[in-house]
C-alpha positions in Angstrom: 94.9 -121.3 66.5 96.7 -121.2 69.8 94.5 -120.4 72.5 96.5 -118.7 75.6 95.4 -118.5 79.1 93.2 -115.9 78.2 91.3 -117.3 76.2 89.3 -119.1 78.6 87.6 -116.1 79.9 86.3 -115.1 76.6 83.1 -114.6 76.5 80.6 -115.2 72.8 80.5 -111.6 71.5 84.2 -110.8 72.1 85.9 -108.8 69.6 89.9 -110.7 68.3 92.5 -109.9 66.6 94.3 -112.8 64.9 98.3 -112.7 64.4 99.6 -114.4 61.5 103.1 -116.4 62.1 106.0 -114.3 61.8 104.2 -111.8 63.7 101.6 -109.4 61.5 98.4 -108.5 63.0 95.9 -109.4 59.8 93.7 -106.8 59.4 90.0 -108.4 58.0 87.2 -105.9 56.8 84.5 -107.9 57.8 86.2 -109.3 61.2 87.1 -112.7 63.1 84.6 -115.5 63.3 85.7 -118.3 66.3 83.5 -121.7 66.3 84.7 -123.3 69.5 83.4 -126.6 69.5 86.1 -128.2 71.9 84.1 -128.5 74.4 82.5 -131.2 72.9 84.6 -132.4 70.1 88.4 -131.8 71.7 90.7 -129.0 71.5 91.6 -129.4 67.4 87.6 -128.1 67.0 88.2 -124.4 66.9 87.6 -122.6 63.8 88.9 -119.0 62.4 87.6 -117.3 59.9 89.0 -114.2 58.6 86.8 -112.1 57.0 87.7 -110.0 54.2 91.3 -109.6 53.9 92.7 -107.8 51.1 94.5 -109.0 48.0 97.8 -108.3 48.5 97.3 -110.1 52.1 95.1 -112.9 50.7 97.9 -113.6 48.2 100.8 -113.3 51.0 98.9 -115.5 53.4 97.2 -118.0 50.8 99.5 -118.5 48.3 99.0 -121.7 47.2 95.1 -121.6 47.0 95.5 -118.5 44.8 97.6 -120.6 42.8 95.3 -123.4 42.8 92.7 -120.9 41.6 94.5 -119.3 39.0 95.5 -122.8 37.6 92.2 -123.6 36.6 92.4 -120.7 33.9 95.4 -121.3 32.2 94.9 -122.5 28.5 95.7 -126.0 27.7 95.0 -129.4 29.8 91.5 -129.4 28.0 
C-alpha cells in the first residue's frame, strides 16, 4: 500500500477501493480490510486484505501462490 494525502483523514469504518499496479480497480465480494498499526509500529505496518476476489483475478494477481498450491497435487516427489 501507498497511502496518499488522503489517507490521513480516514476515519475506522471508511469504505476503499484498492488498485492493483498497472492500474485495475480489484473488485472483492467480501470488501477491503486495513490494519493500520503505524502508529505504533512505523509506516511498513499496514495491512490489506482483499476479501473474496474471484478466480480468474485470484489467478492474475497471485500467480505464484496458486502455483505453489497446485504443486502440492501433482503426482510424484512422494
Amino acid at each position: 500500500m501507498h497511502p496518499n494525502d488522503a489517507y490521513a483523514g480516514v476515519v475506522p469504518g471508511s469504505s476503499f477501493r484498492v488498485r492493483a499496479v498497472g492500474g485495475d480497480f480489484l473488485e472483492p465480494s467480501a470488501g477491503v480490510h486495513v490494519a493500520d498499526h503505524s502508529a505504533e509500529l512505523g509506516p511498513d505496518a499496514i495491512e490489506i486484505s482483499v476479501l473474496g476476489l474471484d478466480a480468474a483475478a485470484y489467478r492474475q494477481y497471485f500467480a505464484a501462490h496458486v502455483r505453489a498450491y497446485e504443486d502440492k497435487f501433482k503426482p510424484g516427489d512422494e
